[in-house]
C-alpha positions in Angstrom: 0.0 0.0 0.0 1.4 3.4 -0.8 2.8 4.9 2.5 2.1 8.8 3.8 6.0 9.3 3.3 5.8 8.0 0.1 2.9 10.4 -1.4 4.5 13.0 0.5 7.6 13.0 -1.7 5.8 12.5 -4.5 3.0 15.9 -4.1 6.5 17.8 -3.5 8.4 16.5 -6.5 5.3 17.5 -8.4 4.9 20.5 -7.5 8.4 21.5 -8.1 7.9 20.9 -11.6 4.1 22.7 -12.0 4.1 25.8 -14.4 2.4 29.4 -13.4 -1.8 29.6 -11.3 -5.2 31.4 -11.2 -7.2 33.5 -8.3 -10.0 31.0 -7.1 -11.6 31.3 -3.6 -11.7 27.5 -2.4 -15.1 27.6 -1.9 -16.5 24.3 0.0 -12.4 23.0 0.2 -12.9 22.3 -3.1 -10.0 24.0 -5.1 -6.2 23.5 -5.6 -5.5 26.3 -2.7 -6.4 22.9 0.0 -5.0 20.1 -1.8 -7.5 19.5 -4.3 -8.4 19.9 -7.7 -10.5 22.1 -10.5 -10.9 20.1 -12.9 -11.5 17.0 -11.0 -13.5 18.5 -8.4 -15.7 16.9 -5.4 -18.7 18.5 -7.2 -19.9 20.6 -4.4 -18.1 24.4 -5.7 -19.6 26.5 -8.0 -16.3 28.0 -9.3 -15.3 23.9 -10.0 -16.1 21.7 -13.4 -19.7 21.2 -13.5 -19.4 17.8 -15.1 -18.5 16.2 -12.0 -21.9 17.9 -9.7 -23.2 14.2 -10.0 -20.1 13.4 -7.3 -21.4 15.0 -4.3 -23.8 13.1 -2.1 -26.9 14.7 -1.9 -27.6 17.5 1.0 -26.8 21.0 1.8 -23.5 22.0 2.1 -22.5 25.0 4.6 -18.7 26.7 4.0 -16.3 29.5 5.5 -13.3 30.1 4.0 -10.6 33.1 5.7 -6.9 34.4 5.2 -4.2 35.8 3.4 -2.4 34.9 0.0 0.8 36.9 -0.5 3.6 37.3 -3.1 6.9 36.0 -1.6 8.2 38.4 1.5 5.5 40.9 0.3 4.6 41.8 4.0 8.3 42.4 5.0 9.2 44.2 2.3 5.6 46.6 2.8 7.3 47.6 6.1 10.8 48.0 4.9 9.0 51.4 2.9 8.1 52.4 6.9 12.3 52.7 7.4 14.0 55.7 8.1 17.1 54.6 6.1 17.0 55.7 2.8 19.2 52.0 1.6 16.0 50.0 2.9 13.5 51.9 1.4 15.3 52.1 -2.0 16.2 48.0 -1.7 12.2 47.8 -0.9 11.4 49.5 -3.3 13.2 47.9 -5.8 11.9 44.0 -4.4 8.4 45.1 -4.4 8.3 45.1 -8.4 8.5 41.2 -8.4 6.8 40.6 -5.0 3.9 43.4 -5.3 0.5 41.7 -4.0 -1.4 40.5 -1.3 -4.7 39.1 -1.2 -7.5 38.9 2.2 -10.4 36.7 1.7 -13.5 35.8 3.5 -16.2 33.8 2.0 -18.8 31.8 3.2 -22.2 29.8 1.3 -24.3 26.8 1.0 -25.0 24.7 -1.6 -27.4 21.9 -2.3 -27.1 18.8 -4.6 -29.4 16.3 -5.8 -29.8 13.9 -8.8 -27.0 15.7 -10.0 -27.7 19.2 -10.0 -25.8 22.0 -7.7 -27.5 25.1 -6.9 -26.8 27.8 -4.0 -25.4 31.0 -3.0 -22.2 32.2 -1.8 -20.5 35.6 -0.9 -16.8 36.1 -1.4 -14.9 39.5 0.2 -11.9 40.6 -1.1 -9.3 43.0 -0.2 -6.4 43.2 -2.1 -3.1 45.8 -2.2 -1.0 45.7 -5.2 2.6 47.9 -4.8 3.5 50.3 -7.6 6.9 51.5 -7.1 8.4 54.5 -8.7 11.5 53.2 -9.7 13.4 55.9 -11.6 16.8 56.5 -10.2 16.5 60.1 -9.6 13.9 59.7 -7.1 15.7 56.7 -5.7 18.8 56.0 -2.9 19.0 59.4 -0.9 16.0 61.4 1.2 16.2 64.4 -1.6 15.7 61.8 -4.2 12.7 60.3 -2.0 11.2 63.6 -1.5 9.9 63.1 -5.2 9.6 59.6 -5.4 5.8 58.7 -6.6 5.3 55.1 -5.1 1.8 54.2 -4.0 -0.3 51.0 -3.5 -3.6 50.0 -5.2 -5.9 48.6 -2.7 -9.3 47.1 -3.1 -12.1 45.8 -1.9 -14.3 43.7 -3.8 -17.7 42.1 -2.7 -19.3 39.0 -5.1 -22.7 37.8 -4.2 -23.4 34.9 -6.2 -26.3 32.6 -7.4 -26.0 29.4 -9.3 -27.6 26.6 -10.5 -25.9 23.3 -12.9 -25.8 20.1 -13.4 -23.6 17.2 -14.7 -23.7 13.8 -15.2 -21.6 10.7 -16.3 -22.2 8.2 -18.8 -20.2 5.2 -20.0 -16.8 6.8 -18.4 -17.8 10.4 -19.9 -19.1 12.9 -18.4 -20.2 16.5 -18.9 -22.0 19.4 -17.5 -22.6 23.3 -17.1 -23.1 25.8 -14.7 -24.7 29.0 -14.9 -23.8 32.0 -12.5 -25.5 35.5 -11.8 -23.0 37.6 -9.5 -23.6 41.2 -8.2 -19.7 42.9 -7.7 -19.3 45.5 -5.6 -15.6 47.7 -5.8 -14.2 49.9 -4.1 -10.6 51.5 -5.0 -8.1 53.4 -2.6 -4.6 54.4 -3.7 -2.2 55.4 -0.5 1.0 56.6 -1.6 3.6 54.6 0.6 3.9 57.6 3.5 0.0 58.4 2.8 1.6 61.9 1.3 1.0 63.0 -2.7 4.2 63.0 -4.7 6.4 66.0 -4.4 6.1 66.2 -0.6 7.8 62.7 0.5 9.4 63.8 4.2 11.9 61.3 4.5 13.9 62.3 7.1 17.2 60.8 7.6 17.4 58.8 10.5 13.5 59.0 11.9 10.7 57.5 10.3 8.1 58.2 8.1 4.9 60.1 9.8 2.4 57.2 9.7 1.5 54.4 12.1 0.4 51.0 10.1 2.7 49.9 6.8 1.2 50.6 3.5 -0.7 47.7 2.4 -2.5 47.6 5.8 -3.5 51.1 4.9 -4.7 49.7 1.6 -6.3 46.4 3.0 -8.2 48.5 5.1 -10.5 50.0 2.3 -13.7 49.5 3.7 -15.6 51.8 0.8 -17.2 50.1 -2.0 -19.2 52.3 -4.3 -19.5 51.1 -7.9 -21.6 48.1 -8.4 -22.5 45.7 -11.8 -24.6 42.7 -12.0 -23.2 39.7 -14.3 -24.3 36.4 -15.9 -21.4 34.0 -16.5 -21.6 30.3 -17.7 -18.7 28.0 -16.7 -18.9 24.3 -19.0 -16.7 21.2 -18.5 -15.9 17.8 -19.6 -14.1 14.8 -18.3 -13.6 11.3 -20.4 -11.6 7.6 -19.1 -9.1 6.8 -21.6 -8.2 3.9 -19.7 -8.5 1.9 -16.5 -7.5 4.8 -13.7 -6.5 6.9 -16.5 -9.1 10.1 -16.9 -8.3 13.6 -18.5 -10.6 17.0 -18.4 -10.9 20.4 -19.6 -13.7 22.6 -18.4 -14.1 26.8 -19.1 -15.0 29.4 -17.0 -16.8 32.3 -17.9 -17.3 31.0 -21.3 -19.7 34.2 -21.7 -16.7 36.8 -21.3 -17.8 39.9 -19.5 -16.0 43.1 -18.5 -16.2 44.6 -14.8 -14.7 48.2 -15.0 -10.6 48.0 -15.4 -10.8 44.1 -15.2 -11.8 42.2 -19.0 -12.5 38.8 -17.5 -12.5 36.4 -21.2 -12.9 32.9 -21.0 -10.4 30.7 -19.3 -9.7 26.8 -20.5 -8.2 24.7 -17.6 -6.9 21.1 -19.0 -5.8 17.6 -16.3 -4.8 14.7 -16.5 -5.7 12.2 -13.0 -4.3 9.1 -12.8 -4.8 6.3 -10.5 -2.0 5.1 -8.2 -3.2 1.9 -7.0 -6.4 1.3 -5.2 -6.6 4.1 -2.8 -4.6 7.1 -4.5 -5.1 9.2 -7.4 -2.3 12.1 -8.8 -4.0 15.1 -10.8 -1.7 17.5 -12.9 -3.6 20.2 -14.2 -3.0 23.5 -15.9 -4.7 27.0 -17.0 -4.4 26.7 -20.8 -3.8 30.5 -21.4 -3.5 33.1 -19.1 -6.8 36.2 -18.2 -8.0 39.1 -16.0 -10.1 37.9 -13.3 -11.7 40.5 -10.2 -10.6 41.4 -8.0 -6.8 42.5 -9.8 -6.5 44.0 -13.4 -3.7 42.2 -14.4 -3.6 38.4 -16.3 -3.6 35.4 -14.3 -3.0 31.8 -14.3 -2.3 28.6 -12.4 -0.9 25.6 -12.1 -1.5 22.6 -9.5 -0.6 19.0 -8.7 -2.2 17.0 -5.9 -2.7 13.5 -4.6 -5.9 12.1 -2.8 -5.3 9.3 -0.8 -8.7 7.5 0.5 -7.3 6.4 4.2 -10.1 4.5 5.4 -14.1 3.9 3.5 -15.0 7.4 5.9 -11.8 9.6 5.2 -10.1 11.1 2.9 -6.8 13.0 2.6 -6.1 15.7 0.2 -2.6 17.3 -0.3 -1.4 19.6 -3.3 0.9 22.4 -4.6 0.0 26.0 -6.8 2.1 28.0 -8.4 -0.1 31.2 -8.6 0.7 33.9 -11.2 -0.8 37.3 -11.1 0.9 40.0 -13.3 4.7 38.9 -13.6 4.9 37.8 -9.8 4.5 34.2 -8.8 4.3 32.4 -5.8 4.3 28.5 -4.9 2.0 27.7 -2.1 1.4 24.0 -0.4 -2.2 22.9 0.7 -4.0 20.6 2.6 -7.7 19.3 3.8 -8.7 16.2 5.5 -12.3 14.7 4.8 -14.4 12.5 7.0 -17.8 11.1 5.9 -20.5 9.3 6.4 -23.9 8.2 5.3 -25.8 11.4 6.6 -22.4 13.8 7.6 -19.6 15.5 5.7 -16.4 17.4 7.4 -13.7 18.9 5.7 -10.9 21.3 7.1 -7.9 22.4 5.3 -5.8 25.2 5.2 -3.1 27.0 2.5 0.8 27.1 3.8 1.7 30.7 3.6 3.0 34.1 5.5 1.3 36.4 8.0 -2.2 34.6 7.9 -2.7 31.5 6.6 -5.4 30.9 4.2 -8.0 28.3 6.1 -11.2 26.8 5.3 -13.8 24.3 6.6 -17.5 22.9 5.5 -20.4 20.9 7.1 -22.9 19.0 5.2 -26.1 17.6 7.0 -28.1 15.3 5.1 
């Protein structure tokens, strides 16, 4: 039987090898962020393939999902723009082009399945800071040159309030399905420049600090406003096929409809995986975002990569572990994941919870039959 150890190596070696990953709130600890898989979903999400809805057992499904996704040393290097030394701010500076984001989410929902259809609501809250350094050397390395340097941070908040309703089924080893979604978004946008001062008036003072309390994305994560609001219809389709015994591939589409949400053009995104079956208990999903698009809360491409293993421990649990490689603008970060699943005839738990800095990205969800 394949050992802990052993699939432990193997999830790792993986996701080493994984190429850049996509923005997807792991509603119901259904998603790559815990472990899991898109493509080859449980069938409870409504951001998952809608050709596998005929997987989940039947009942309502209750979900809360809370934490932070950041870009490598993003939090560190938001307070290094706080120091008094002109060297740190500049080397902040500097690191915040390839590190620049940081994502806060809270969501929570419930779904129902039956005879394999998924319908439900969920509400997703977003508040995101995305660094825009000035970089040009003559407002760079001294505090006259900072006096005029025009750095500042991009923060939003984003609200989604979302209804869907799909259904999928399998057939003879294929199956397929769709999913239709009608979202409200609600934004909000607040730009702090990194000592909450315009440009031109930057009092760096050699030696003391800037004259503000928190760092700057904390300013910018705190955007609390949210006054422009759009209603959209998107529809998400998806397929899955057995080529062989415990060998399966998929593709599914989301927002096959396109739409555009003020800065943020949010085309049509093809995912593709391949899930193969090692042994009686484990399966391995690769899986990849076939090209790369805008998608809310940040107005810059995206796209993902994941690999995961699910290793059925006993009849009543199940243990999911995976890696992402999330991509958003030219800035990437490689998270691990996890979520453990225990069942039975009228009960579902899941926990899980994202590796990651400052505060872990966490989730959990009840079903009651």
């Amino acid at each position: 039987m394949t050992t802990p150890r052993f699939l432990t190596r193997t999830a790792l070696a993986v996701t080493a090898a994984v190429l850049p990953l996509a923005a997807q709130t792991p509603l119901f600890n259904d998603a790559p962020a815990f472990g899991g898989s898109k493509v080859f979903s449980e069938g409870i999400s409504p951001l998952g393939n809608p050709a596998r809805f005929d997987r989940a057992s039947a009942g309502w499904y209750l979900t809360y999902v809370d934490g932070d996704q950041r870009a490598q040393d993003n939090r560190s290097l938001f307070q290094d723009t706080t120091s008094g030394d002109a060297a740190v701010v500049t080397a902040a500076l500097g690191k915040l082009k390839d590190a620049p984001w940081v994502q806060r989410t809270r969501a929570y929902g419930i779904a129902g399945t039956r005879d394999a259809t998924s319908f439900g609501f969920t509400r997703e809250e977003f508040h995101t800071a995305t660094a825009q350094p000035d970089l040009d050397p003559a407002h760079l390395s001294s505090g006259s040159a900072l006096q005029n340097n025009a750095s500042y941070v991009d923060g939003r908040r984003a609200i989604v309030n979302r209804v869907h309703f799909g259904g999928g089924a399998l057939t003879s080893g294929t199956a397929a399905g769709f999913n239709l979604r009608v979202e409200q978004w609600s934004l909000g946008v607040k730009t702090p420049y990194l000592n909450q001062l315009p440009p031109g008036v930057y009092t760096f003072a050699p030696g003391g600090a800037f004259p503000f309390r928190y760092a700057a994305d904390e300013l910018a994560l705190g955007q609390s406003g949210t006054d422009r609001k759009s209603l959209m219809v998107a529809l998400d389709a998806g397929f899955t096929t057995e080529l062989a015994q415990g060998l399966r591939v998929g593709v599914m589409v989301d927002q096959l409809n396109g739409k555009r949400l003020w800065d943020v053009t949010m085309n049509p995104q093809y995912r593709g995986a391949l899930q193969l079956d090692l042994g009686a208990n484990t399966q391995l999903t690769l899986e990849s975002d076939i090209n790369s698009t805008m998608r809310m809360p940040f107005p810059v491409k995206q796209q993902s990569s994941s690999a995961s293993l699910r290793y059925q421990v006993s009849p009543s649990v199940v243990f999911l572990l995976g890696g992402e490689r999330r991509k958003i603008g030219d800035a990437s970060v490689t998270r691990l994941g996890v979520t453990l699943q225990m069942r039975t005839a009228r009960m579902f738990l899941a926990v899980g919870f994202q590796a990651g800095q400052d505060k872990p990205l966490k989730g959990a969800t009840l079903m009651v039959n």
